[in-house]
PDBQT receptor file of N, H, CA, C and O in Angstrom, charges set to zero:
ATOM      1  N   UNK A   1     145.568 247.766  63.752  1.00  0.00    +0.000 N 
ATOM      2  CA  UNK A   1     145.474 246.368  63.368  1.00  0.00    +0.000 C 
ATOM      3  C   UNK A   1     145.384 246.223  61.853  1.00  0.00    +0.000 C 
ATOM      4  O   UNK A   1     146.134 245.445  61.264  1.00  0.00    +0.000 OA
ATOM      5  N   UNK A   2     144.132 247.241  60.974  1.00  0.00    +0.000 N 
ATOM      6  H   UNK A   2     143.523 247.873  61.453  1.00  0.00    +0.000 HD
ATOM      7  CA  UNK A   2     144.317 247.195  60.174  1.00  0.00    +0.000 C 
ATOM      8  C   UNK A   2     145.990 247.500  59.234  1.00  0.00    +0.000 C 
ATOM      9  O   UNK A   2     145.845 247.032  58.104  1.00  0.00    +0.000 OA
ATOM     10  N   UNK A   3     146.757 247.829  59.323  1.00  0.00    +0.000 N 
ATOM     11  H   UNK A   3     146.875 248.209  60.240  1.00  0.00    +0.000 HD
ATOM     12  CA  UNK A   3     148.020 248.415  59.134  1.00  0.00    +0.000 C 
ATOM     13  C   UNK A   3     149.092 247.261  58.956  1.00  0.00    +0.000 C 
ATOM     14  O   UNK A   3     149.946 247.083  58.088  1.00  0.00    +0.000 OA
ATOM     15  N   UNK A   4     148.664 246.371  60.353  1.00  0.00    +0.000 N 
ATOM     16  H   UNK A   4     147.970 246.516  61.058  1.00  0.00    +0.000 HD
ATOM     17  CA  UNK A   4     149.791 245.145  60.572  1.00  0.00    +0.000 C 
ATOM     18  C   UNK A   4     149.024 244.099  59.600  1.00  0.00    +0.000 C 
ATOM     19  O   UNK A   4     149.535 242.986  59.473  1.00  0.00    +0.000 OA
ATOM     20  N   UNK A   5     148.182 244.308  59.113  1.00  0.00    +0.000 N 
ATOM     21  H   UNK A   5     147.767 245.212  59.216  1.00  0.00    +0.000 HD
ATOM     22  CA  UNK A   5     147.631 242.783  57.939  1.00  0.00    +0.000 C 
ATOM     23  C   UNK A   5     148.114 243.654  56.936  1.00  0.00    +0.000 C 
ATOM     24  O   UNK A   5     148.654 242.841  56.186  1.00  0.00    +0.000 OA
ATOM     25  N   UNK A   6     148.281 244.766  56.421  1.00  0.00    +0.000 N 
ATOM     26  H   UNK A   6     147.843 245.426  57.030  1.00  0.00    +0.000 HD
ATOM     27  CA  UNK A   6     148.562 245.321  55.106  1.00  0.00    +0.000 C 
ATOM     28  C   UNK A   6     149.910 245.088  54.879  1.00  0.00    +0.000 C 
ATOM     29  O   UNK A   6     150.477 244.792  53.827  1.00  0.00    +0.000 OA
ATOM     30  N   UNK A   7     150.502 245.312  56.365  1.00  0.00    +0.000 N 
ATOM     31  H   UNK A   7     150.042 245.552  57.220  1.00  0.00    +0.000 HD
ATOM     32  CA  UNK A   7     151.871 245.042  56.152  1.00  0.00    +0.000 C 
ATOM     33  C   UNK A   7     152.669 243.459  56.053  1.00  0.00    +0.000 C 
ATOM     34  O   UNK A   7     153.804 243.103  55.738  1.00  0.00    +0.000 OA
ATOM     35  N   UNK A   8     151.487 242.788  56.475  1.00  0.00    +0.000 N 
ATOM     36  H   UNK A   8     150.564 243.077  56.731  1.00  0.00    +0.000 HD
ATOM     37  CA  UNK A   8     151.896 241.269  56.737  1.00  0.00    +0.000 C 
ATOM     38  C   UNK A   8     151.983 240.893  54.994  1.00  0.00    +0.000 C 
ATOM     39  O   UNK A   8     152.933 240.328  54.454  1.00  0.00    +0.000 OA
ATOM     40  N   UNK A   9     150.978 241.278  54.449  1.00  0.00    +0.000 N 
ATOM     41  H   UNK A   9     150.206 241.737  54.887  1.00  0.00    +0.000 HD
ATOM     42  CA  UNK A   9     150.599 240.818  52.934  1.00  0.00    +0.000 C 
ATOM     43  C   UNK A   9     151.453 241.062  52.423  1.00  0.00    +0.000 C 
ATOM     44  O   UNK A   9     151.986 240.213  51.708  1.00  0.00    +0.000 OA
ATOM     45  N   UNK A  10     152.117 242.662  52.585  1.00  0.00    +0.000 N 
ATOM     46  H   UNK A  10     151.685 243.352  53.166  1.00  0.00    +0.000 HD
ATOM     47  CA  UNK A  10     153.222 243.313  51.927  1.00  0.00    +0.000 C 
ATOM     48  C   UNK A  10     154.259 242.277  51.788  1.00  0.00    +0.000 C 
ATOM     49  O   UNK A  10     154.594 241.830  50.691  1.00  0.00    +0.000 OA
ATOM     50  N   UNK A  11     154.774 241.892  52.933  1.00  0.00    +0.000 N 
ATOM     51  H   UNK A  11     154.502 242.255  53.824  1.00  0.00    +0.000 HD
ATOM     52  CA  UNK A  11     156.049 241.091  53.630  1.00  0.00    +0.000 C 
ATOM     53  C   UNK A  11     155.739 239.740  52.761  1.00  0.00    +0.000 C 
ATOM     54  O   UNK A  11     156.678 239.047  52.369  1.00  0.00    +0.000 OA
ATOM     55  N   UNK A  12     154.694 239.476  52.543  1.00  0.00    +0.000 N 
ATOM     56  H   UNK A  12     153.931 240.039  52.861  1.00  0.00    +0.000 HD
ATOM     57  CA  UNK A  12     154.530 237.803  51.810  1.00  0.00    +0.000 C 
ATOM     58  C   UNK A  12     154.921 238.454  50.370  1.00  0.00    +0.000 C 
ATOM     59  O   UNK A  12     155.915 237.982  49.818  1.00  0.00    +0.000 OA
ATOM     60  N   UNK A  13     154.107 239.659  49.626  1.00  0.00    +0.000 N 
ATOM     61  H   UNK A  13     153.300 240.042  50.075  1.00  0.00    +0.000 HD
ATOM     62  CA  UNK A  13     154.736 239.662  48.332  1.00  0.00    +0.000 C 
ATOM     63  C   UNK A  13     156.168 240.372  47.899  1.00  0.00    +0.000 C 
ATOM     64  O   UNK A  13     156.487 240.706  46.758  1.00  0.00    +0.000 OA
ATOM     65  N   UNK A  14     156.958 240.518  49.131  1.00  0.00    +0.000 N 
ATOM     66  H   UNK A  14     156.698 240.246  50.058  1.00  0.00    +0.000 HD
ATOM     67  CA  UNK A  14     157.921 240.568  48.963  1.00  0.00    +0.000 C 
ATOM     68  C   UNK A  14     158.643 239.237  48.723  1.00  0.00    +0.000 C 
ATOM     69  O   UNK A  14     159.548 239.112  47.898  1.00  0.00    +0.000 OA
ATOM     70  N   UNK A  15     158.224 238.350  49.429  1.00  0.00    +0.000 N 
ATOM     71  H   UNK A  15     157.490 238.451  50.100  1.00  0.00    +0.000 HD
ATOM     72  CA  UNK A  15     158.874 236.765  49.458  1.00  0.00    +0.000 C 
ATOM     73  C   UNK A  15     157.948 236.427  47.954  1.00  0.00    +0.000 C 
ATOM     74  O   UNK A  15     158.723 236.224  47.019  1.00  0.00    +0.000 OA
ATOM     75  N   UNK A  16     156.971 236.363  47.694  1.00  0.00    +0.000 N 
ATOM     76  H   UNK A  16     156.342 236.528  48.453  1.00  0.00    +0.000 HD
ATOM     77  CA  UNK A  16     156.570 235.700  46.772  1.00  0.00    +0.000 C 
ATOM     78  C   UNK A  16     155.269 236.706  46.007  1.00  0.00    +0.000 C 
ATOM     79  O   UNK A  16     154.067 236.580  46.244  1.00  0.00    +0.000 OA
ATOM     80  N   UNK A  17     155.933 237.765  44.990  1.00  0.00    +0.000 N 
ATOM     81  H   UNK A  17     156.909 237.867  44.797  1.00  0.00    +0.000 HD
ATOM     82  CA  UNK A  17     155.938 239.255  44.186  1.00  0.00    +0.000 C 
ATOM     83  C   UNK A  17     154.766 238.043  43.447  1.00  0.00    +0.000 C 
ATOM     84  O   UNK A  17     153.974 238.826  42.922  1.00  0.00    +0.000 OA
ATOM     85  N   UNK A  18     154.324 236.869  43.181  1.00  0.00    +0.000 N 
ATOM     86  H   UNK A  18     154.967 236.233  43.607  1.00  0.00    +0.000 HD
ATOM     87  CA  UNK A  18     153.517 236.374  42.094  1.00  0.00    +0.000 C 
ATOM     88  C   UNK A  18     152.395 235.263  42.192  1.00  0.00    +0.000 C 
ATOM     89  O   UNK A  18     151.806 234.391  41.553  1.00  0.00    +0.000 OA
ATOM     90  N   UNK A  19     152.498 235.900  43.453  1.00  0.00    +0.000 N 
ATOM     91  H   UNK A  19     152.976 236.609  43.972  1.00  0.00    +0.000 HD
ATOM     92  CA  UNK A  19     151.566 234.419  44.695  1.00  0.00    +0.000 C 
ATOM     93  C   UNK A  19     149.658 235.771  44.300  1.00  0.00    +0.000 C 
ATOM     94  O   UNK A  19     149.449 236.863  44.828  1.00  0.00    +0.000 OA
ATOM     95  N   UNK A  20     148.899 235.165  43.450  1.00  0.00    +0.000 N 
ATOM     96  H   UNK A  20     149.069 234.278  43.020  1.00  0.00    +0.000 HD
ATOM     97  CA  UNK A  20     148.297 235.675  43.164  1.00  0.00    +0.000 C 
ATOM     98  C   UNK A  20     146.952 236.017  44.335  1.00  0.00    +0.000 C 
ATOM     99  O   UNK A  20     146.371 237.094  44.465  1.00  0.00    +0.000 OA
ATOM    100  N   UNK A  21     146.654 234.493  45.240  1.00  0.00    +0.000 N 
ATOM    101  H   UNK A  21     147.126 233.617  45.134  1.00  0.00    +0.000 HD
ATOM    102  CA  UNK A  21     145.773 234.586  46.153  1.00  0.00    +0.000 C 
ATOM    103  C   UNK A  21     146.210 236.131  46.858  1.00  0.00    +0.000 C 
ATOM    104  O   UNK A  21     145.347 237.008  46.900  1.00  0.00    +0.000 OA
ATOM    105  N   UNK A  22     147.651 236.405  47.423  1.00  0.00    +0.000 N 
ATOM    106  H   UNK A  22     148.352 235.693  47.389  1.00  0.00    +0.000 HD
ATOM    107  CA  UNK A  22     147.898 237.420  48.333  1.00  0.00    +0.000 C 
ATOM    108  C   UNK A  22     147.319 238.986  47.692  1.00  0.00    +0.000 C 
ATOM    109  O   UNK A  22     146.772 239.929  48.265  1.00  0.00    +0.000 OA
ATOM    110  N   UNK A  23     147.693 238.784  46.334  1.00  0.00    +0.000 N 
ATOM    111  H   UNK A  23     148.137 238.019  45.869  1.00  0.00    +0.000 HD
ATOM    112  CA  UNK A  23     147.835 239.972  46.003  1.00  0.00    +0.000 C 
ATOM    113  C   UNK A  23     145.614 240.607  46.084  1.00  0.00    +0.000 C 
ATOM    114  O   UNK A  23     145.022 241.681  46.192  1.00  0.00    +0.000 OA
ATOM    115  N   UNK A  24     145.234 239.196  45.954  1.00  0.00    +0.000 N 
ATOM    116  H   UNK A  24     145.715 238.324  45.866  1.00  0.00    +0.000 HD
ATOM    117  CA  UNK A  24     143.578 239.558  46.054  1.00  0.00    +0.000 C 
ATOM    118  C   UNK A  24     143.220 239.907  47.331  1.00  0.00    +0.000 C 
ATOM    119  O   UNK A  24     142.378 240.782  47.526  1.00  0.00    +0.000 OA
ATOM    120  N   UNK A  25     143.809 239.273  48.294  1.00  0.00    +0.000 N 
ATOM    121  H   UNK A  25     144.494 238.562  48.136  1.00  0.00    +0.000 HD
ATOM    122  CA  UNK A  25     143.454 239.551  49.661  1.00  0.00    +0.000 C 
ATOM    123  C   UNK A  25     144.062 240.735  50.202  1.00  0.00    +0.000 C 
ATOM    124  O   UNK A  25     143.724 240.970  51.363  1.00  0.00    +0.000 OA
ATOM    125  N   UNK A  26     145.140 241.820  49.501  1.00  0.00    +0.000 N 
ATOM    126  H   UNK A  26     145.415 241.629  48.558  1.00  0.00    +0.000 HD
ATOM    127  CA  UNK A  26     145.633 243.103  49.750  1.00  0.00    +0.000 C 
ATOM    128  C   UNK A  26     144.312 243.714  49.162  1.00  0.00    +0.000 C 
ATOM    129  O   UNK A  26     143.505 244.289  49.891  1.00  0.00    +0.000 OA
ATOM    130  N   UNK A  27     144.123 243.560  47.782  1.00  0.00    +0.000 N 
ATOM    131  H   UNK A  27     144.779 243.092  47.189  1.00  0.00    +0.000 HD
ATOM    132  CA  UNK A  27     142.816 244.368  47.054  1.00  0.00    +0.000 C 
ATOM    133  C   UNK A  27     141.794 244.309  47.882  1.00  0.00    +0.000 C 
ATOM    134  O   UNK A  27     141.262 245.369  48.209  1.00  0.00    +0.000 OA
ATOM    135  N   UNK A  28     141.402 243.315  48.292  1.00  0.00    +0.000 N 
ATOM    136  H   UNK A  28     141.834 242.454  48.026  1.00  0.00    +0.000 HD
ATOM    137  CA  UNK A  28     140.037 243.287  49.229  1.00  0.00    +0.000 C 
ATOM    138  C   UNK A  28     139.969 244.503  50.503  1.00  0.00    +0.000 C 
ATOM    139  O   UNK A  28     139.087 245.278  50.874  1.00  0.00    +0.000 OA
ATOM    140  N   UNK A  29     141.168 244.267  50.881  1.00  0.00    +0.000 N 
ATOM    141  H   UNK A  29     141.884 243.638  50.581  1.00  0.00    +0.000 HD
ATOM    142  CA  UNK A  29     141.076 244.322  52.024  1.00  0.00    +0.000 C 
ATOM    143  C   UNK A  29     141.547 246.450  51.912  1.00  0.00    +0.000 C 
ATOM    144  O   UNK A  29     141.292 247.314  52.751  1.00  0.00    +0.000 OA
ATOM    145  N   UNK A  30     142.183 246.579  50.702  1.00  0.00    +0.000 N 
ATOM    146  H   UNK A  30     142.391 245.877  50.021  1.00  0.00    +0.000 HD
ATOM    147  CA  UNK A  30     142.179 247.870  50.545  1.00  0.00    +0.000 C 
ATOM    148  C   UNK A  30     141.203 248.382  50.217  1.00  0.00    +0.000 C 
ATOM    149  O   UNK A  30     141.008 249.510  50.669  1.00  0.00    +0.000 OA
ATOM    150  N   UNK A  31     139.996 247.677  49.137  1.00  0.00    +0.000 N 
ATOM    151  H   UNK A  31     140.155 246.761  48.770  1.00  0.00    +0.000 HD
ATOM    152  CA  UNK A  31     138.827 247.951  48.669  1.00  0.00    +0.000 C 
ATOM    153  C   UNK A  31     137.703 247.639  49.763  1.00  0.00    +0.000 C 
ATOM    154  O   UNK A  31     136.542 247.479  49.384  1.00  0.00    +0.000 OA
ATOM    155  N   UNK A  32     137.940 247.578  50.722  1.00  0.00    +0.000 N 
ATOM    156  H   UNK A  32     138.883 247.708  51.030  1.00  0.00    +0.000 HD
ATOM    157  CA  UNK A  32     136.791 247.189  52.441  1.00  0.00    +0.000 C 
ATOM    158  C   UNK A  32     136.862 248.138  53.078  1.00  0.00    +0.000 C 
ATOM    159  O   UNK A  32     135.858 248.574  53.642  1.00  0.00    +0.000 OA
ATOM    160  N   UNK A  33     138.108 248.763  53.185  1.00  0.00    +0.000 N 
ATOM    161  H   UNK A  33     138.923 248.408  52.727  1.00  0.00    +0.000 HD
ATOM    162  CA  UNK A  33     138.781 249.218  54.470  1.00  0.00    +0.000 C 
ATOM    163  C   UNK A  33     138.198 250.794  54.222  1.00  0.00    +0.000 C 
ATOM    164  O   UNK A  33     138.392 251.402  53.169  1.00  0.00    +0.000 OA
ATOM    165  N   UNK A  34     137.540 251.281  55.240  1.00  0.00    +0.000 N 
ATOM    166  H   UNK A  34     137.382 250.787  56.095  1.00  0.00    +0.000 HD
ATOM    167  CA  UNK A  34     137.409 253.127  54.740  1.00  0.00    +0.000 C 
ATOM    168  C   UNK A  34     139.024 253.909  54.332  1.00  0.00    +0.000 C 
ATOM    169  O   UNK A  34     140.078 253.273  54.317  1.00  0.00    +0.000 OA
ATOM    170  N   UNK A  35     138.937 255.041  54.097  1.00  0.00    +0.000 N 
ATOM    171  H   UNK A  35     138.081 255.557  54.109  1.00  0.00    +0.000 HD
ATOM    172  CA  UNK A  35     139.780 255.815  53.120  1.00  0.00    +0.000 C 
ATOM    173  C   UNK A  35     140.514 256.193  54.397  1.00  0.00    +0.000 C 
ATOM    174  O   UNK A  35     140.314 255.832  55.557  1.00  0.00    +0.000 OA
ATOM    175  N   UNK A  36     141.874 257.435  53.608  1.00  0.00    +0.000 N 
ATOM    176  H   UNK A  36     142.036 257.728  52.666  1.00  0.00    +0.000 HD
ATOM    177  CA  UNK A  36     142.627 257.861  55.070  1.00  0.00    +0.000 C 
ATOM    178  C   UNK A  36     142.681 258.341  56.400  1.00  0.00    +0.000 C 
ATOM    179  O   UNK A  36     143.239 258.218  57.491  1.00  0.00    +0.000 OA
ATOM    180  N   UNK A  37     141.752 258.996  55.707  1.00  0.00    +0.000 N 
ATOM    181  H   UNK A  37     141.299 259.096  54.821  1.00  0.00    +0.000 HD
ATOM    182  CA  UNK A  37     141.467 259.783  56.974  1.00  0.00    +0.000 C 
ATOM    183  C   UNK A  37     140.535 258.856  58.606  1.00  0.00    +0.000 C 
ATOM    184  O   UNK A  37     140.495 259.346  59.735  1.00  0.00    +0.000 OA
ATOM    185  N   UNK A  38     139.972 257.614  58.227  1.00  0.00    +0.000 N 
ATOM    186  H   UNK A  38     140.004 257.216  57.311  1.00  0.00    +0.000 HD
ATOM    187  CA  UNK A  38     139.606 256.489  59.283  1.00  0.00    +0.000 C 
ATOM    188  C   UNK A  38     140.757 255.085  59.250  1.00  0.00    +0.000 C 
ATOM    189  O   UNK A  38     141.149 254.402  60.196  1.00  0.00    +0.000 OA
ATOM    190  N   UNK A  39     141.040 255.005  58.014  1.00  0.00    +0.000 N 
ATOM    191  H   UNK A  39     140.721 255.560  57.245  1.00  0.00    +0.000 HD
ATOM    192  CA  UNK A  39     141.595 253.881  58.056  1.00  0.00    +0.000 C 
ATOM    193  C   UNK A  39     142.504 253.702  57.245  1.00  0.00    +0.000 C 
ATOM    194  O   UNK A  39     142.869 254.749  56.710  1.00  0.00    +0.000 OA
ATOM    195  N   UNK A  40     143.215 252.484  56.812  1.00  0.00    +0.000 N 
ATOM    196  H   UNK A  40     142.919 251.633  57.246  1.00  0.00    +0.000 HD
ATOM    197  CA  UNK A  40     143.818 252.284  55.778  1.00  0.00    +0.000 C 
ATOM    198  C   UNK A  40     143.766 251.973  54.415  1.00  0.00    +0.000 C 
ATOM    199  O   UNK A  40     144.669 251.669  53.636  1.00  0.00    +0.000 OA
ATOM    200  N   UNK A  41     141.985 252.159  54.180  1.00  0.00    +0.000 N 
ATOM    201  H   UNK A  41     141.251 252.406  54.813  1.00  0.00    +0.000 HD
ATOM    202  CA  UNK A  41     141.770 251.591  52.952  1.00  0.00    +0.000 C 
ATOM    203  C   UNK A  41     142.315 252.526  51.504  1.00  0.00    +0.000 C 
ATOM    204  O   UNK A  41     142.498 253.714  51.774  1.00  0.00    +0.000 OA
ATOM    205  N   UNK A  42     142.591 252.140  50.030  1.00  0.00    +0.000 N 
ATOM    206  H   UNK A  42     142.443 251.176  49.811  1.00  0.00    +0.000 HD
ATOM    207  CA  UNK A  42     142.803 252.534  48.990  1.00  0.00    +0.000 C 
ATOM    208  C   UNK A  42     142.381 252.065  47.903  1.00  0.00    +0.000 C 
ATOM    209  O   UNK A  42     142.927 251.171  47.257  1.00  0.00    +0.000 OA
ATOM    210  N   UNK A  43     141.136 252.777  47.561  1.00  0.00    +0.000 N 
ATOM    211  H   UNK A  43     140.692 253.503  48.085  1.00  0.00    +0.000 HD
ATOM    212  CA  UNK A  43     140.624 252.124  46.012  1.00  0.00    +0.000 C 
ATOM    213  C   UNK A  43     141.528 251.736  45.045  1.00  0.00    +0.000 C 
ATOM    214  O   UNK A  43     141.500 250.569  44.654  1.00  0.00    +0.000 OA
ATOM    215  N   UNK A  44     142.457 252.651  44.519  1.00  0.00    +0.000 N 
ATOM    216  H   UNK A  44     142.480 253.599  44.836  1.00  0.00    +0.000 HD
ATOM    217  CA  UNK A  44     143.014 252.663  43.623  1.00  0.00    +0.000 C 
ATOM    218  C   UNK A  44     144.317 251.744  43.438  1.00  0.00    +0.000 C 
ATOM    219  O   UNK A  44     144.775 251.074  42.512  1.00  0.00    +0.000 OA
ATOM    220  N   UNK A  45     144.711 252.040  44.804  1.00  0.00    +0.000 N 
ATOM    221  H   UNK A  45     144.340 252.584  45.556  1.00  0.00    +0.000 HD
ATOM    222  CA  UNK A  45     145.760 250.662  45.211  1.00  0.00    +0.000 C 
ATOM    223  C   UNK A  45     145.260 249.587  45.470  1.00  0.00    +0.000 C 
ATOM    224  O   UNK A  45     146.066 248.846  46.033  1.00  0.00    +0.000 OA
ATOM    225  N   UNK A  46     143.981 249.018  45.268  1.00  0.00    +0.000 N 
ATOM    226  H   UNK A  46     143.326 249.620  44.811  1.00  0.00    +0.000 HD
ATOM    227  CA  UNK A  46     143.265 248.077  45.702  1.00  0.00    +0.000 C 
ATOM    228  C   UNK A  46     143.171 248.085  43.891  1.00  0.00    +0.000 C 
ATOM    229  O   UNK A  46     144.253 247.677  43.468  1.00  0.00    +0.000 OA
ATOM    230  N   UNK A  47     142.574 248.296  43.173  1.00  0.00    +0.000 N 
ATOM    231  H   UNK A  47     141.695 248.628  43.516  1.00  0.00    +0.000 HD
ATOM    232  CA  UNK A  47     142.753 248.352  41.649  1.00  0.00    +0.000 C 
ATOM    233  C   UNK A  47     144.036 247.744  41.282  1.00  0.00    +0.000 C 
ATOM    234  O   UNK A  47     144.095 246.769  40.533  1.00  0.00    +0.000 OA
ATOM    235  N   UNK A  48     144.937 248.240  41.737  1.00  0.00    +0.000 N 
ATOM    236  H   UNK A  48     144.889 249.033  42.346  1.00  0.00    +0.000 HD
ATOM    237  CA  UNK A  48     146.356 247.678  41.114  1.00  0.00    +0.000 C 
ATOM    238  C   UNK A  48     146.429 246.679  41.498  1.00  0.00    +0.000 C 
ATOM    239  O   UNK A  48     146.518 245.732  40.716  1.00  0.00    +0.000 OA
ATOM    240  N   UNK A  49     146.420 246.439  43.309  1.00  0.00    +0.000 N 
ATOM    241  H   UNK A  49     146.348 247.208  43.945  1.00  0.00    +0.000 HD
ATOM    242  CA  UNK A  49     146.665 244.951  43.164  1.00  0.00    +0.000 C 
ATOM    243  C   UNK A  49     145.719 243.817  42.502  1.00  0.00    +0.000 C 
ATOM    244  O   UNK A  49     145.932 242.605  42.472  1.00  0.00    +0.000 OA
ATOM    245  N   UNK A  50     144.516 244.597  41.932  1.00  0.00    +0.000 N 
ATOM    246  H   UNK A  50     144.343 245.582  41.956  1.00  0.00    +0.000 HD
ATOM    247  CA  UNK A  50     143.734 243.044  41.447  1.00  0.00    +0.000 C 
ATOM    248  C   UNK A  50     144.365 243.057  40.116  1.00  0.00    +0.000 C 
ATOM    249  O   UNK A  50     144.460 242.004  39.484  1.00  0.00    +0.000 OA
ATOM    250  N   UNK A  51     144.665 243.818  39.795  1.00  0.00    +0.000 N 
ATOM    251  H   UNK A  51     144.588 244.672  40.309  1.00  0.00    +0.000 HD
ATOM    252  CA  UNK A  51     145.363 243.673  38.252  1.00  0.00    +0.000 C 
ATOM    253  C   UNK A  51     146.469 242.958  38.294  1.00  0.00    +0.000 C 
ATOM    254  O   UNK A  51     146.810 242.291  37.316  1.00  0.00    +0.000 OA
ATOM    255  N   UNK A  52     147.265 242.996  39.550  1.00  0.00    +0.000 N 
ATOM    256  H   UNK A  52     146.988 243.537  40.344  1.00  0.00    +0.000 HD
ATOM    257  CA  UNK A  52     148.092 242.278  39.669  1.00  0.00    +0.000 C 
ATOM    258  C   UNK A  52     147.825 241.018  39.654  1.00  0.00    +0.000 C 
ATOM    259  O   UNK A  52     148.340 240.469  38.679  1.00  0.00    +0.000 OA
ATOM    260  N   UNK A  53     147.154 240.228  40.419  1.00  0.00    +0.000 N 
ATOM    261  H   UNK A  53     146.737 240.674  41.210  1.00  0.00    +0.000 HD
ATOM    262  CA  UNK A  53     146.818 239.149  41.017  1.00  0.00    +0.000 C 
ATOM    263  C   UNK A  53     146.075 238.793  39.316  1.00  0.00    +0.000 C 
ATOM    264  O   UNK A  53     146.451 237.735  38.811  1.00  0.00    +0.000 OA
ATOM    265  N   UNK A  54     145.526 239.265  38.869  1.00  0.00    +0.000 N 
ATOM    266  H   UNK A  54     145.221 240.124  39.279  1.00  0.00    +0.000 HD
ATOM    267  CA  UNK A  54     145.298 238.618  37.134  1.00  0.00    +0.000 C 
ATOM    268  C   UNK A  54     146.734 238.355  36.625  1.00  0.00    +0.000 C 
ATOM    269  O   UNK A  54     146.970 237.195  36.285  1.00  0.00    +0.000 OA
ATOM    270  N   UNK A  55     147.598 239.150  36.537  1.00  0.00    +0.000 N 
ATOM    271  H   UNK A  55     147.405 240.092  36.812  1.00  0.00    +0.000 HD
ATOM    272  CA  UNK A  55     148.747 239.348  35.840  1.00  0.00    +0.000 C 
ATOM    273  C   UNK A  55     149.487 237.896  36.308  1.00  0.00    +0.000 C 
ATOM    274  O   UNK A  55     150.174 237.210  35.551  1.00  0.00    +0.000 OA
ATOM    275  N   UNK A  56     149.174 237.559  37.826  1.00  0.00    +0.000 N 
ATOM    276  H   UNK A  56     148.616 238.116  38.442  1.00  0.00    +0.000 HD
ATOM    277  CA  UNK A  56     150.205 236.461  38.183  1.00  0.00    +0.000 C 
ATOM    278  C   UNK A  56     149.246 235.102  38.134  1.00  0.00    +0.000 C 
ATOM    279  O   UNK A  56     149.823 234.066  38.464  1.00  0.00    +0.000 OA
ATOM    280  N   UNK A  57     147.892 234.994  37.771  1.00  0.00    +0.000 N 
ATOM    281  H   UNK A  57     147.423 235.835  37.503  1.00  0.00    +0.000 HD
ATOM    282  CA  UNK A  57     146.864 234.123  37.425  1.00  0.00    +0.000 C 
ATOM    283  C   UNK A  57     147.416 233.627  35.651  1.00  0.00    +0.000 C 
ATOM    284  O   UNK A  57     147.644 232.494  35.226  1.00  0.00    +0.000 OA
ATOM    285  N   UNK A  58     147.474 234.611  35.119  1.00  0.00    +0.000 N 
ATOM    286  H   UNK A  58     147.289 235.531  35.464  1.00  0.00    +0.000 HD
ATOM    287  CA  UNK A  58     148.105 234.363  33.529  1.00  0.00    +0.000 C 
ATOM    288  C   UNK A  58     149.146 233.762  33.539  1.00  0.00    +0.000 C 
ATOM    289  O   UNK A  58     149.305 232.743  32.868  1.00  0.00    +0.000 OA
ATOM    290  N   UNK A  59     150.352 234.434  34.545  1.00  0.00    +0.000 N 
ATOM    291  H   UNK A  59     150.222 235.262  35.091  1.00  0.00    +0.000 HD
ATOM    292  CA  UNK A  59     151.555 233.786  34.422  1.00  0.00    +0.000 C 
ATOM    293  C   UNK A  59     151.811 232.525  34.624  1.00  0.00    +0.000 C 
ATOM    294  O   UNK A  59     152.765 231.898  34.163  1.00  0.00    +0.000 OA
ATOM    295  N   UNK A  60     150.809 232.056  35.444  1.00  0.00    +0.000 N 
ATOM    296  H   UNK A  60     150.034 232.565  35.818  1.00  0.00    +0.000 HD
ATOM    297  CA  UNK A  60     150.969 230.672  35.779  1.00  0.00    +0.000 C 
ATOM    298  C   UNK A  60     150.834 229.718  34.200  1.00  0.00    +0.000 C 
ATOM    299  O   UNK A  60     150.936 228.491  34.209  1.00  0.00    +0.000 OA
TER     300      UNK A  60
């Protein structure tokens, strides 16, 4: 389950790469989630996307 929301988010910032809410709710949810070996979570990819989600907060 966790997997199909990572991938759902994915699929939105493919449609919209600058929609900043999404990109926080990937971070969260990578920065919640335990690591590989239980789950799908990723600190570090959870890092990028909040940087992202600033990056598309500015752009506006």
């Amino acid at each position: 389950m966790d997997s199909m929301m990572i991938q759902t988010l994915e699929r939105a910032l493919e449609a919209d790469p600058n929609h900043a809410r999404t990109h926080y709710f990937l971070a969260e949810l990578l920065y919640q989630l335990p690591g590989p070996h239980l789950s799908v979570g990723n600190g570090q990819r959870a890092v990028e996307e909040a940087r992202a989600q600033l990056k598309a907060i500015e752009d506006k």
